[in-house]
DRENLOZA-907752 format. One record per residue (C-alpha): residue number from 1; x, y, z negated. Coordinates in nm, 4 decimals. Layout:
REM DRENLOZA-907752
{i=NUM, c1=X, c2=Y, c3=Z}
...
***
This chain:
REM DRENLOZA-907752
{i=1, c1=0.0000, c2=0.0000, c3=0.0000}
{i=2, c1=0.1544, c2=0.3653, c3=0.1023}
{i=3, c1=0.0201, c2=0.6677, c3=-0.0609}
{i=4, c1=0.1277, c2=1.0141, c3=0.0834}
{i=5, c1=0.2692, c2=1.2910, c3=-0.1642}
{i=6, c1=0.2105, c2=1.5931, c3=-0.0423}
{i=7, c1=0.5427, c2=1.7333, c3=-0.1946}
{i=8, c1=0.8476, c2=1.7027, c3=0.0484}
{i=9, c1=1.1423, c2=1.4838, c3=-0.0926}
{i=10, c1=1.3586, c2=1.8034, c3=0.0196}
{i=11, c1=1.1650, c2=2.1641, c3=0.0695}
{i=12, c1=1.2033, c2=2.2162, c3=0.4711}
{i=13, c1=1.2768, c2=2.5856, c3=0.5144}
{i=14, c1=1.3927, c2=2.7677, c3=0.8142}
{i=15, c1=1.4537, c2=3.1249, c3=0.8642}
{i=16, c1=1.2729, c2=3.1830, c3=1.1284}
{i=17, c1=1.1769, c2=3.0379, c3=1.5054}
{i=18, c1=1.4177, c2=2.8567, c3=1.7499}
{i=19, c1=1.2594, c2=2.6087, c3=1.9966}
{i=20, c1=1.5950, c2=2.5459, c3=2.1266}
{i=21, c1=1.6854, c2=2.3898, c3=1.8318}
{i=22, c1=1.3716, c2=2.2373, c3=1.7879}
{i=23, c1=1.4424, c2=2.0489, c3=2.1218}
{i=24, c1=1.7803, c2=1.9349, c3=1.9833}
{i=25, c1=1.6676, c2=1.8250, c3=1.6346}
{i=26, c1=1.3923, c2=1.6087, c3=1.8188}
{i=27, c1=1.6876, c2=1.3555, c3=1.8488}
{i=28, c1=1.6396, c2=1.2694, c3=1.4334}
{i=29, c1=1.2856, c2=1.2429, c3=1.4657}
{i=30, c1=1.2353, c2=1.0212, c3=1.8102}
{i=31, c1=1.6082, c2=0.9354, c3=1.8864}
{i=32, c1=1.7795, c2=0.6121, c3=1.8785}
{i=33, c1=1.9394, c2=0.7409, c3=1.5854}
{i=34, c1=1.6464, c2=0.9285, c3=1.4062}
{i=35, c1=1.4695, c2=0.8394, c3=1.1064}
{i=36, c1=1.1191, c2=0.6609, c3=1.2919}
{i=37, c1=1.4096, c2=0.4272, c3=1.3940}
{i=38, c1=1.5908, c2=0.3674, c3=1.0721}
{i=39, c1=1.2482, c2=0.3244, c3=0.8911}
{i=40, c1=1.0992, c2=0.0997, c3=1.1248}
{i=41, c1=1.4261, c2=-0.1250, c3=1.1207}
{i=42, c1=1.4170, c2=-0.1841, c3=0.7788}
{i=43, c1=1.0830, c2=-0.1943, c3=0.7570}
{i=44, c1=1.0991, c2=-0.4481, c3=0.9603}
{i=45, c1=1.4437, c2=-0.6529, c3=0.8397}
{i=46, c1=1.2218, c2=-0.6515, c3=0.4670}
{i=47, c1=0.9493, c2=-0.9082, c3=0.5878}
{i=48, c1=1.1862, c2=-1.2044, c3=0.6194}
{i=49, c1=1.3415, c2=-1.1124, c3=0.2430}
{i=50, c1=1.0444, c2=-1.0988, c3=0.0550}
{i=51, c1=0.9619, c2=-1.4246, c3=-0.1019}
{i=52, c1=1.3439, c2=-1.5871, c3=-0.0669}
{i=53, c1=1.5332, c2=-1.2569, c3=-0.1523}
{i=54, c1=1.2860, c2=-1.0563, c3=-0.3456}
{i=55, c1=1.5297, c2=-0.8101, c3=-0.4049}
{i=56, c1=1.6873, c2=-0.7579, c3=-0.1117}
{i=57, c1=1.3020, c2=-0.6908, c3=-0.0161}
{i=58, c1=1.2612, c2=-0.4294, c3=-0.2359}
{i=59, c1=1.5723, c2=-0.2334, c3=-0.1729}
{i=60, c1=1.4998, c2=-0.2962, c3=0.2225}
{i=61, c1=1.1199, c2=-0.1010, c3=0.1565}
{i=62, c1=1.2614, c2=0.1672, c3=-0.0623}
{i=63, c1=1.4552, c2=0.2781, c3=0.1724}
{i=64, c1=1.2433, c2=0.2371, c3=0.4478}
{i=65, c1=1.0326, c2=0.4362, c3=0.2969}
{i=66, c1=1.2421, c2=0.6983, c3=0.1899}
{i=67, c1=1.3322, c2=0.7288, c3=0.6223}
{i=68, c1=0.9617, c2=0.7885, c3=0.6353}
{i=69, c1=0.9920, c2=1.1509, c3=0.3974}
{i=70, c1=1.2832, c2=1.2286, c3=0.6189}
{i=71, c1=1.1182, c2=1.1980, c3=0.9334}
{i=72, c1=0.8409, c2=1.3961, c3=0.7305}
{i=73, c1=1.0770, c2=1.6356, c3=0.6791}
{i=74, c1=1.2535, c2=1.6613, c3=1.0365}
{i=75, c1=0.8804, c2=1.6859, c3=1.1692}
{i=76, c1=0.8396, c2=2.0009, c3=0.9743}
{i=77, c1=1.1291, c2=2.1485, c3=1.0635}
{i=78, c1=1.0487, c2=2.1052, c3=1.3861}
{i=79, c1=0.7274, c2=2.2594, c3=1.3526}
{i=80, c1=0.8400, c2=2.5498, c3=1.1889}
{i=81, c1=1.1476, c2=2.6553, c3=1.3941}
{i=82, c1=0.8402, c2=2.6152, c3=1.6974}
{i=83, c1=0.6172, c2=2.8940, c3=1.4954}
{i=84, c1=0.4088, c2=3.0926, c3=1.6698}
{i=85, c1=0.4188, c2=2.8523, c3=1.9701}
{i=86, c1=0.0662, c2=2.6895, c3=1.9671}
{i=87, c1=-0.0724, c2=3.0339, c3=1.8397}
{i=88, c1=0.0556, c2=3.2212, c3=2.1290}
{i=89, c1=-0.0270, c2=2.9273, c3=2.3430}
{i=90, c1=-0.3645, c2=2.9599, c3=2.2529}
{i=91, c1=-0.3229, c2=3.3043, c3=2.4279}
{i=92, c1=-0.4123, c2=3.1736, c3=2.7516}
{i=93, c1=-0.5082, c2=3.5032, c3=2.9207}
{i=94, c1=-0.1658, c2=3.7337, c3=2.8360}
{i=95, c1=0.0464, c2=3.4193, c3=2.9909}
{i=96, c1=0.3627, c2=3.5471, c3=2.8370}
{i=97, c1=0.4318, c2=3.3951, c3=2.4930}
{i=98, c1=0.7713, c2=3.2970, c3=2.5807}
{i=99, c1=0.8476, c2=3.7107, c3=2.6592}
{i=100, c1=0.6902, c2=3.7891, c3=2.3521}
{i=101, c1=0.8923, c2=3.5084, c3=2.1396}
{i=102, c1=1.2284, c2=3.5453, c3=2.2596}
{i=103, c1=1.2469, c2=3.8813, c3=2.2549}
{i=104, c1=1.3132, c2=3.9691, c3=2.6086}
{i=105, c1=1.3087, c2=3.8398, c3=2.9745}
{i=106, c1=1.6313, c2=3.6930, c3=2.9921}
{i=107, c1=1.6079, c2=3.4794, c3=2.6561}
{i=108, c1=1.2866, c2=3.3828, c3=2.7880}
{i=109, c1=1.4656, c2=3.2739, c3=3.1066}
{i=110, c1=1.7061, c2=3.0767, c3=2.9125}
{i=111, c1=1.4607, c2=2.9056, c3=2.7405}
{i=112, c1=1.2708, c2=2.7973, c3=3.0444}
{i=113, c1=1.5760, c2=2.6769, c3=3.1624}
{i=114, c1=1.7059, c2=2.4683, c3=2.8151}
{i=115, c1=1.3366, c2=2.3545, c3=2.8365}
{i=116, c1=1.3726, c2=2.1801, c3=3.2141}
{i=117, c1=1.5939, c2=1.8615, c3=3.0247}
{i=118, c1=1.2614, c2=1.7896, c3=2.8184}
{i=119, c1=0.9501, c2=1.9778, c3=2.9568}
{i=120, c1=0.6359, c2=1.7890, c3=2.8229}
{i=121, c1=0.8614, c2=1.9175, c3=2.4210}
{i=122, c1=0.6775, c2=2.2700, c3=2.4711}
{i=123, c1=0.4221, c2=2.1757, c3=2.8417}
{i=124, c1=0.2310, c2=1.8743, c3=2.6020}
{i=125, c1=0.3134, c2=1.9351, c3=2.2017}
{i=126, c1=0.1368, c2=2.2592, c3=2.1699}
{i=127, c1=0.4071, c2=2.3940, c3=1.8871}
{i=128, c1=0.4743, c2=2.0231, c3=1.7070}
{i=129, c1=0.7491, c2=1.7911, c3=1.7746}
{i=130, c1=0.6760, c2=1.4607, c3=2.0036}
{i=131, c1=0.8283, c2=1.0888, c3=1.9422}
{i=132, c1=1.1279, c2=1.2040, c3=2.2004}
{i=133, c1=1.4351, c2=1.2153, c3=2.1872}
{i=134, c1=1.6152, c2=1.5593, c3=2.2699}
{i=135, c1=1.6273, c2=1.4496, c3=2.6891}
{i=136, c1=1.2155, c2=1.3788, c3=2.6561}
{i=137, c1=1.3308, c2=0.9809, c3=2.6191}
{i=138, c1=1.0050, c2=0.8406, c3=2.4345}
{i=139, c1=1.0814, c2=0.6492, c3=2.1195}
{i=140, c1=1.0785, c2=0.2200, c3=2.1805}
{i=141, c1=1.0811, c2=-0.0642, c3=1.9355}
{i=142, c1=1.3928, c2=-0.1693, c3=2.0769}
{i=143, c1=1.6172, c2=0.0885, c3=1.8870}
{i=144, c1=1.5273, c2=-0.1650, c3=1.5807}
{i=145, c1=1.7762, c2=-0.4377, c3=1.5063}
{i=146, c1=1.6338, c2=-0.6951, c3=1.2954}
{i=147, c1=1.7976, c2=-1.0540, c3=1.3181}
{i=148, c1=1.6626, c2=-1.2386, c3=1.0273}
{i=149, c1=2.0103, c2=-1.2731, c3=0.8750}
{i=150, c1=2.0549, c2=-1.0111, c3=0.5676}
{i=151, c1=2.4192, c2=-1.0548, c3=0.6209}
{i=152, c1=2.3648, c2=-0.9372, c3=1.0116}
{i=153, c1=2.0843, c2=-0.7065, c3=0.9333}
{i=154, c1=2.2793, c2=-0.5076, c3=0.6410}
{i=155, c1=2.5485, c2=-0.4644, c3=0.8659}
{i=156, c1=2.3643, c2=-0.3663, c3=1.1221}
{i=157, c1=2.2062, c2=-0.0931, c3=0.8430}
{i=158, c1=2.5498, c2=0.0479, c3=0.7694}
{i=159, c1=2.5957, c2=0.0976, c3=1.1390}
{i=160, c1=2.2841, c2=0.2946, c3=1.1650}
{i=161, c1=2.3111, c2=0.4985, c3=0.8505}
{i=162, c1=2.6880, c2=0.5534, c3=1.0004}
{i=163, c1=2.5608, c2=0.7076, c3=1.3493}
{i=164, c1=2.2617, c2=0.8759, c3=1.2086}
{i=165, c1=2.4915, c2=1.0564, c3=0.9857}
{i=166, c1=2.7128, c2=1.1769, c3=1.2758}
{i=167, c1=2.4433, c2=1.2523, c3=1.4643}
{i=168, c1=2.3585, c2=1.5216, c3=1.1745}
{i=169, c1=2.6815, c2=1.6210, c3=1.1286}
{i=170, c1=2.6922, c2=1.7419, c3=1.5335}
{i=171, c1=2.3451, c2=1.8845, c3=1.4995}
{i=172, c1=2.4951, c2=2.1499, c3=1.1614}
{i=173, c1=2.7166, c2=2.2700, c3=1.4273}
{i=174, c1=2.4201, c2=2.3602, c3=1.6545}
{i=175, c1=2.2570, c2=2.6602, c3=1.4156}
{i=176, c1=2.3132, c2=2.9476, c3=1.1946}
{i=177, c1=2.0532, c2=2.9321, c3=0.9747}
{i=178, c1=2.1155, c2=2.8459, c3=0.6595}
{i=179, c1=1.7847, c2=2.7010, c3=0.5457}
{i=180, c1=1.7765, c2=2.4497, c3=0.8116}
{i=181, c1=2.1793, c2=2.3966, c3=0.7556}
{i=182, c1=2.0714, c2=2.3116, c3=0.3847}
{i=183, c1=1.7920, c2=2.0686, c3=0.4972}
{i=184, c1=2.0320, c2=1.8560, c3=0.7879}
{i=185, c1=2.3172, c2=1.8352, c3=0.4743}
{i=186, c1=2.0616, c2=1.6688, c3=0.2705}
{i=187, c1=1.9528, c2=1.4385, c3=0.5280}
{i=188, c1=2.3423, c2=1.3677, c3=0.6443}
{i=189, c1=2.3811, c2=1.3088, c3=0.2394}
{i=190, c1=2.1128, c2=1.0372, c3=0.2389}
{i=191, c1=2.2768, c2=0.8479, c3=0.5147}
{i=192, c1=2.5772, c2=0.8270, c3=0.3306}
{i=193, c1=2.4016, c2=0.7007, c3=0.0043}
{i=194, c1=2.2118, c2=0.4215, c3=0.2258}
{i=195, c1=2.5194, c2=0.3417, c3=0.3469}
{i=196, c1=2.6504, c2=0.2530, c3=-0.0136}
{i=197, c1=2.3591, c2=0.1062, c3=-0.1240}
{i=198, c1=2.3576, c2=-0.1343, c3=0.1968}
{i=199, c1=2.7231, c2=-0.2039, c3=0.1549}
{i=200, c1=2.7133, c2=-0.3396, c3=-0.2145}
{i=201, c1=2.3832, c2=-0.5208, c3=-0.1097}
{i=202, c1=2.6029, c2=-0.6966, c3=0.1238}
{i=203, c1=2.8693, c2=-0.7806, c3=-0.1238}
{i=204, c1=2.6221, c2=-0.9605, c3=-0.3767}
{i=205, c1=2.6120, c2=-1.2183, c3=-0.0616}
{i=206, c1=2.8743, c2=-1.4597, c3=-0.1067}
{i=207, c1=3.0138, c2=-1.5582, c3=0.1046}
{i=208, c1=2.8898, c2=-1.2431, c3=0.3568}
{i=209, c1=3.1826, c2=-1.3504, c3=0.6252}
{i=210, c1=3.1316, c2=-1.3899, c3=0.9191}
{i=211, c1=2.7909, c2=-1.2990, c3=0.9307}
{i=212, c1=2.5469, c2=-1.6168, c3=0.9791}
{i=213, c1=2.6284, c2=-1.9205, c3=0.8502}
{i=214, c1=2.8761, c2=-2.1394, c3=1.0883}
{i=215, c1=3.2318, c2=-2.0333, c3=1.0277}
{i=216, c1=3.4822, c2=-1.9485, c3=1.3811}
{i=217, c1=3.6785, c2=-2.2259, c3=1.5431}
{i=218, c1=3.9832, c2=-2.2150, c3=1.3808}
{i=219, c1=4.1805, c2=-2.2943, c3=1.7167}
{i=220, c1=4.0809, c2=-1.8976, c3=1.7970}
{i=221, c1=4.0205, c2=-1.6892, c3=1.5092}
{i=222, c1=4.3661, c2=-1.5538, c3=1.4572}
{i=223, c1=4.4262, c2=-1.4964, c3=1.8595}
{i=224, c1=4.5025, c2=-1.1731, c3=1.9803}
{i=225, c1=4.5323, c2=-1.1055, c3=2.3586}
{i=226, c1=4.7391, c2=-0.8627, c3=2.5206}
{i=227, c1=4.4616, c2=-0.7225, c3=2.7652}
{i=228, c1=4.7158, c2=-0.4346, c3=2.9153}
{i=229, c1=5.0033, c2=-0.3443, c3=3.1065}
{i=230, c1=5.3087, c2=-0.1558, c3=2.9637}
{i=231, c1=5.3607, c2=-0.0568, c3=2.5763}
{i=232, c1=5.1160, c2=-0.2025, c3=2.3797}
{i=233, c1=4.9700, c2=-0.0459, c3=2.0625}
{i=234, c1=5.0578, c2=-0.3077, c3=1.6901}
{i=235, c1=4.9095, c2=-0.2802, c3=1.3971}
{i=236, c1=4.7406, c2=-0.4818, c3=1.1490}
{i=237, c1=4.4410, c2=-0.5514, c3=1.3319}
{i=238, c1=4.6996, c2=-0.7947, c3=1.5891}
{i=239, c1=4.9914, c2=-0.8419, c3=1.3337}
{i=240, c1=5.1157, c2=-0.9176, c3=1.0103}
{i=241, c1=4.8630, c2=-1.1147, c3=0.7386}
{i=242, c1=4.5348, c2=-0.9179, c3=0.8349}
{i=243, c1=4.2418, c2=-1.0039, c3=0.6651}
{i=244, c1=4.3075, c2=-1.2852, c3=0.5548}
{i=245, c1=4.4906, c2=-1.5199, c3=0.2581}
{i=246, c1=4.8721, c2=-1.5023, c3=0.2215}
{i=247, c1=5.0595, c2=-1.7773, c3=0.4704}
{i=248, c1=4.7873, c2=-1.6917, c3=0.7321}
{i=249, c1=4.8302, c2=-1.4243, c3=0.9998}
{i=250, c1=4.7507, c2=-1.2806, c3=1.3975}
{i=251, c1=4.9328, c2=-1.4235, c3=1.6435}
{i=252, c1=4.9663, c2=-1.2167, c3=1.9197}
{i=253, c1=4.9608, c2=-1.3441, c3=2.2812}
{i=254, c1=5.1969, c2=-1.1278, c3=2.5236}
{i=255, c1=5.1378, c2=-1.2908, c3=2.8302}
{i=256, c1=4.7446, c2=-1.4050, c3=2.8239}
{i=257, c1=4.7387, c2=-1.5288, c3=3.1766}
{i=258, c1=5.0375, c2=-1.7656, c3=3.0577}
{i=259, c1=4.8774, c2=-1.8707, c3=2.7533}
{i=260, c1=4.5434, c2=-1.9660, c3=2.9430}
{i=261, c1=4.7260, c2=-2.1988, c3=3.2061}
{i=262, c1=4.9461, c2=-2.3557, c3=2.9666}
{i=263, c1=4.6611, c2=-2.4664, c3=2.6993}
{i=264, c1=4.3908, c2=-2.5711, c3=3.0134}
{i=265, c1=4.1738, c2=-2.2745, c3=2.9782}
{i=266, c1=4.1788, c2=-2.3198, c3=2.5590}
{i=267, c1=4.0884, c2=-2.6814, c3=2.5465}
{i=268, c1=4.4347, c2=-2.7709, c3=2.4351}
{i=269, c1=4.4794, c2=-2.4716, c3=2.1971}
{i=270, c1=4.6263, c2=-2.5758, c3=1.9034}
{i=271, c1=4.5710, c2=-2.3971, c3=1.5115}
{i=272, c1=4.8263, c2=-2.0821, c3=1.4934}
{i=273, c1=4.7469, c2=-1.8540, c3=1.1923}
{i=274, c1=4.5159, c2=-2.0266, c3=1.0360}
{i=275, c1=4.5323, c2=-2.2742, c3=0.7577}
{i=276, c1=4.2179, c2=-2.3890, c3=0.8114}
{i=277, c1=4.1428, c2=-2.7201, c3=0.9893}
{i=278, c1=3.8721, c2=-2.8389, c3=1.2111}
{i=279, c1=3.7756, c2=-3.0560, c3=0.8994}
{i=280, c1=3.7544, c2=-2.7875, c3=0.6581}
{i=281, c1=3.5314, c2=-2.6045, c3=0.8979}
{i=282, c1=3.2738, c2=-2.8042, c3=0.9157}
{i=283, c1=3.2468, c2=-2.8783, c3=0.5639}
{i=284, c1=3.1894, c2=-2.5254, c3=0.5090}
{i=285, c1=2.9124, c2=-2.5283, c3=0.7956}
{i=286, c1=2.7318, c2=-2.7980, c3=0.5895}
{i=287, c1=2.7643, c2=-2.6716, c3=0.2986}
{i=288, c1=2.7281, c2=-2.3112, c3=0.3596}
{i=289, c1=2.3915, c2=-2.4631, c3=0.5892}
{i=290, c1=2.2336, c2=-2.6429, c3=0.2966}
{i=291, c1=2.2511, c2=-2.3699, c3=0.0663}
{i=292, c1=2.1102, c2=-2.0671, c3=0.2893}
{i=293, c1=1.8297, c2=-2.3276, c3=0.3579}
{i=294, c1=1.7488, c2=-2.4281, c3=0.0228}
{i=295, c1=1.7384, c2=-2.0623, c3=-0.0751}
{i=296, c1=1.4798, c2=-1.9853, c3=0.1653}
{i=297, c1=1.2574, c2=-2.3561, c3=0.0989}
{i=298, c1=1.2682, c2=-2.3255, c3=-0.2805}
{i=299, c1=1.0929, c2=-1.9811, c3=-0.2370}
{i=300, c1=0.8904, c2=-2.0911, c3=0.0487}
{i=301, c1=0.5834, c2=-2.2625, c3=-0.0957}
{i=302, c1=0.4205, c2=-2.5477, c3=0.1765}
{i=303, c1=0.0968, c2=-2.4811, c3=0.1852}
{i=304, c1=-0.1345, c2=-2.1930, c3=0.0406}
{i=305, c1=0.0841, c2=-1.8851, c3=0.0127}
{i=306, c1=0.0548, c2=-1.5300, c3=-0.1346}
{i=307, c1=0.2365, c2=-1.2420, c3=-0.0815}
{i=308, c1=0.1731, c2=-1.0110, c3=-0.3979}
{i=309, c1=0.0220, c2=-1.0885, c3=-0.7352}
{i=310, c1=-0.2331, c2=-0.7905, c3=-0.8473}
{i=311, c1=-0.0461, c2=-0.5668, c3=-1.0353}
{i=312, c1=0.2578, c2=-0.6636, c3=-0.8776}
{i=313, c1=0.4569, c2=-0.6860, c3=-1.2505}
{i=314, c1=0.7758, c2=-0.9138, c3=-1.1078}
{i=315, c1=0.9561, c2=-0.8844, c3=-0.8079}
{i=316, c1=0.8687, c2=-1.2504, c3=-0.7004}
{i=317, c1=0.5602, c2=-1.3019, c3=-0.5176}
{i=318, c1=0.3087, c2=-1.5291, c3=-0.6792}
{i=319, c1=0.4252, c2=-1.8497, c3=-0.4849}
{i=320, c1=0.7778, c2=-1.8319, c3=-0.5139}
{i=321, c1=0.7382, c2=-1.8223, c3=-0.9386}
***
């Protein structure tokens, strides 16, 4: 159940109208990156958590949630830096709001001109903001990433809290005022809490790496290929330990094409790097298999199933008690 609060998480202000901002802040409120898309995805992401990680559930809707007061607040923004608009608008008969609005005929022409990348933003909203992006690109479900996986999914939600808060931090550089300034460095600042809270989510899964369940073939996890010509760039992402355990490290493969000839195309590569064997790795696959699934069964009644208990006092839903 949602109930609206009238109150704004974070007072929208602005200092007074710019539709060509407007146009550009439309990107956080219909964009790939925006908050429709970051609410939806986790909205989304939480159904699969609820009844075998309750918790994981209720941090996914929280959030989710939360995206929906920022794209609350983006709206408004919008809205306001497009005052006047639908009033003048309704002015059918004088036919020159824009003249009257931007102060003069070659602002005006400006505008007209900023407005040709997205023309249905002023043509079809009437003064509001419209599930675009900034180019007029309508919003689509396939922005959201859900997988099923909370170890893909949260890292999928760090991703998305990391570009939306880029995506902010361009837009500050786009306006002078300082109320809306204020607004975009609380919304940036909420992207980098989500962030946090979706990386220590992730780190209560153990093991979180690599994402899924079945573990890399051992033959080829520590490979790296030279893929260029002359100097090469080194560094510990294709030398030295890496991520992993002391005794196990890259190995670095100058001469690809060599390599691929003289092991048959891979089929004959042997382990370098890695102290794991081909034994050890499936081990972990059945064992690592087994316990994701009985996770998910043991909370998964057969049968009649409910998905809240009325008040909702526990996380748990009634079944999975």
């Amino acid at each position: 159940m949602f109930h609206h609060v009238k109150e704004l998480q974070f007072d929208a202000r602005v200092s007074g109208p710019d539709p060509r901002f407007a146009s550009l802040l439309l990107e956080q409120f219909g964009g790939g990156n925006g908050e429709l898309k970051a609410a939806m995805q986790y909205f989304v992401q939480a159904f699969s958590a609820r009844q075998p990680y309750p918790e994981k559930y209720d941090l996914l809707m929280d959030i989710a949630t939360e995206e929906f007061s920022h794209l609350e607040i983006v709206g408004a923004t919008i809205t306001m830096l497009l005052d006047g608009v639908n009033g003048e608008l309704k002015n059918a008969a004088e036919g020159n709001f824009l003249t009257r609005l931007m102060k003069g005929k070659q602002e005006k022409e400006t505008i007209i001109h900023d407005a040709m990348a997205n023309p249905e933003f002023l043509c079809l909203s009437g003064g509001g903001p419209t599930l675009t992006n900034s180019q007029g690109v309508p919003w689509q479900g396939s922005y959201v990433n859900a997988n099923g996986d909370l170890t893909v999914d949260l890292r999928s939600n760090i991703a998305a809290e990391s570009r939306a808060k880029i995506v902010y931090e361009y837009l500050m550089q786009f306006t002078d005022d300082p109320h809306v300034k204020d607004t975009l460095r609380f919304l940036m600042t909420r992207e980098i809490a989500h962030f946090q809270m979706f990386g220590a989510a992730l780190e209560t899964i153990q093991p979180n790496f690599p994402p899924g369940i079945l573990q890399g073939d051992p033959r080829h996890t520590h490979t790296y290929f030279n893929m260029s010509n002359g100097a090469s760039a080194r560094g510990p992402w294709n030398e030295g330990q890496g991520p992993w355990p002391a005794g196990e490290e890259w190995v670095y493969v100058e001469d690809p094409l060599d390599h691929v000839i003289q092991t048959q195309g891979g089929t004959k590569q042997e382990i370098e790097g890695s102290k794991r064997t081909e034994k050890e790795v499936q081990t972990l696959n059945r064992n690592l298999s087994k316990e994701r699934s009985k996770e998910v069964s043991s909370a998964v009644p057969k049968g009649e199933n409910q998905w809240s208990c009325y008040p909702q006092e526990t996380l748990d839903s009634p079944k999975s008690r």
